[in-house]
Phi, psi and omega in degrees: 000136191230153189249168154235149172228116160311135171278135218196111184284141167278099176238172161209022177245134143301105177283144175263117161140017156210150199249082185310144181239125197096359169334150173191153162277103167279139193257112160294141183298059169218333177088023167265125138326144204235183178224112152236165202259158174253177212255007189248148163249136205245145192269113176281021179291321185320321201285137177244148190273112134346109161243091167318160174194121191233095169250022184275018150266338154325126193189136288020142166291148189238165153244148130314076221224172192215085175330108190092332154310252170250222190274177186267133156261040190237347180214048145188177181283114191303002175265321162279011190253197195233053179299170175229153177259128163338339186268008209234087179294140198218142182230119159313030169010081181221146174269153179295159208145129201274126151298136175242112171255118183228141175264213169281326182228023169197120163271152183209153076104000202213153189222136172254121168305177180269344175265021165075007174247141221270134138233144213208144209262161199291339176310338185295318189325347185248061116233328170231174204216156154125003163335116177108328193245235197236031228193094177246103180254129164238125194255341215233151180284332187192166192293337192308160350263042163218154215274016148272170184327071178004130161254011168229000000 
């Protein structure tokens, strides 16, 4: 009995930050699964995450920025820009990769995984919220009140 096999490269490790197009499973006469790969790779730093991004608790309402992002609120008048507002939640396009989300008086800070979910150092934890997920909630106008070292 004879087969044709289209040539298909075999892995059975996934290297991390690329993504192979065309992927399928396959059974080896062992019965383990195979991967086999198509020949173009696509770089997941490229890929961008739907990122929330939620600060309507935040008082007095502020604008808001994510540097290289969106717009800066630091270099024209934050009443006439397209600055985003604290009353509003906004979603974010982003790739993995580290971030800074900042108002007027408080900046942090923040990195998106290659699985698309927020990290962030834990000293943050009593002003933001959403570690794990897709979802950056900011409670505090700025860190006080608290008194210990930063860890970021």
């Amino acid at each position: 009995m004879s087969q044709t096999f289209k040539k298909q490269r075999f892995v059975k490790v996934i290297i991390v930050g690329f993504l192979w197009i065309g992927a399928s499973m396959m059974l080896d006469c062992m019965g383990q699964a195979s991967l086999a790969l198509s020949e173009e790779p696509v770089n997941l730093l490229a890929h961008e995450y739907p990122i929330t991004i939620d600060s309507t608790s935040l008082t007095p309402p502020t604008w808001w920025h994510v540097p290289g992002i969106t717009p800066l609120i630091w270099t024209m008048d934050p009443i006439s820009s397209d600055a985003h507002r604290t009353t509003e939640v906004q979603t974010l396009k982003l790739k993995p990769g580290e971030y800074r989300f900042g108002t007027f008086t408080f900046d942090f800070p923040f990195r998106v995984t290659m699985k698309g979910v927020l990290e962030f150092a834990g000293g943050l934890d009593q002003c933001v919220g959403g570690r794990g997920t897709a979802t950056l909630n900011v409670r505090c106008a700025r860190t006080q009140p608290y008194g210990g070292q930063p860890d970021y």
